[in-house]
SERO-488109 format. One record per residue (C-alpha): residue number from 1; residue in three letters; x, y, z. Coordinates in steps of 0.5 Angstrom, whole numbers. Example, Ala and Ser with C-alpha at 12.3 -4.5 7.8 and 13.67 -1.06 7.14 Angstrom:
+-----+---------+-------+-------+-------+
: num : residuo :    c1 :    c2 :    c3 :
+-----+---------+-------+-------+-------+
:   1 :     ALA :    25 :    -9 :    16 :
:   2 :     SER :    27 :    -2 :    14 :
+-----+---------+-------+-------+-------+
This chain:
+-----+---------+-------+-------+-------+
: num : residuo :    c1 :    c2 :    c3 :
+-----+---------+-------+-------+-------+
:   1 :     UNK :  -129 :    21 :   -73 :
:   2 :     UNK :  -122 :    20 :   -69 :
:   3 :     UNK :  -121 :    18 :   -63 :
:   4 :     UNK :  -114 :    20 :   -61 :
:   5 :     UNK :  -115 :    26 :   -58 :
:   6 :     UNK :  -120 :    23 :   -53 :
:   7 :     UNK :  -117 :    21 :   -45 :
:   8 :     UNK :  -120 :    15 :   -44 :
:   9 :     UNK :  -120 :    14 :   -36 :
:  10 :     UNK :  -119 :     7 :   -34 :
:  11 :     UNK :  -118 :     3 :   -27 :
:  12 :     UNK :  -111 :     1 :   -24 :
:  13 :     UNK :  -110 :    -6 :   -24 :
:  14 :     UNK :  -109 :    -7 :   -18 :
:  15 :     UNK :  -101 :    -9 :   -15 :
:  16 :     UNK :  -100 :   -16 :   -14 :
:  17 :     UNK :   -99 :   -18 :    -7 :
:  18 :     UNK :   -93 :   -20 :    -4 :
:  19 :     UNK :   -92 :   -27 :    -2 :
:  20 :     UNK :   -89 :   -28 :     5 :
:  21 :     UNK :   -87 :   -34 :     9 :
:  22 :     UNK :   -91 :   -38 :    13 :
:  23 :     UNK :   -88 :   -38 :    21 :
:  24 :     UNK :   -87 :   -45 :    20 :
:  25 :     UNK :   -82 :   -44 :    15 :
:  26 :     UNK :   -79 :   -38 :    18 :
:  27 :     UNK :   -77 :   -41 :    24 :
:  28 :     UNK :   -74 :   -48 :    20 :
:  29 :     UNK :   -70 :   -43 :    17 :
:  30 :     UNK :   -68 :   -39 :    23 :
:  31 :     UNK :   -66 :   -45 :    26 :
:  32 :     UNK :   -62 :   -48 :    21 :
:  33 :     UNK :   -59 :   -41 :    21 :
:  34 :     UNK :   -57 :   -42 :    28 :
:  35 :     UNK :   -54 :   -50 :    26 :
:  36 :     UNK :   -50 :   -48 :    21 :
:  37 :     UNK :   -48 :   -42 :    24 :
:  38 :     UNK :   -46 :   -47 :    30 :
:  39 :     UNK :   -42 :   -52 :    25 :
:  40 :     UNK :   -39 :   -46 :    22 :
:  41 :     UNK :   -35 :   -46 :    29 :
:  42 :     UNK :   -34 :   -52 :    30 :
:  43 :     UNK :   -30 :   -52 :    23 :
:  44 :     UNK :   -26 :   -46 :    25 :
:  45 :     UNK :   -24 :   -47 :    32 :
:  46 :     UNK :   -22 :   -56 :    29 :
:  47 :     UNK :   -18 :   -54 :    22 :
:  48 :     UNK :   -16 :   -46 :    23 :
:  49 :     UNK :   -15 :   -43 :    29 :
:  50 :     UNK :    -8 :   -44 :    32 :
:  51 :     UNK :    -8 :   -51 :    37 :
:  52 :     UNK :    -5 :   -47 :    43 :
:  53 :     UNK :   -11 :   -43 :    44 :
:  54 :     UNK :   -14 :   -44 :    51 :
+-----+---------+-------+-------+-------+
């Protein structure tokens, strides 16, 4: 006897779990967010703004 016309009803496997960031490193990369951020003007207001700016 076959069974290809049979539903065989079986559990999901469960999803896995997204991983997320310890808030260690969340706030070593917010500041290292601010440092570059502060470097990056400093470059702009050094190599690329006019020098006549006040």
């Amino acid at each position: 006897m076959s069974d290809d016309n049979i539903i065989k009803f079986e559990r999901r496997k469960p999803k896995p779990q997204p991983k997320t960031i310890s808030p260690v490193w969340r706030k070593a990369l917010a500041w290292l967010a601010v440092i570059a951020g502060l470097i990056l003007v400093w470059a702009y207001y050094q190599f690329i703004a006019p020098p006549n700016l006040p």
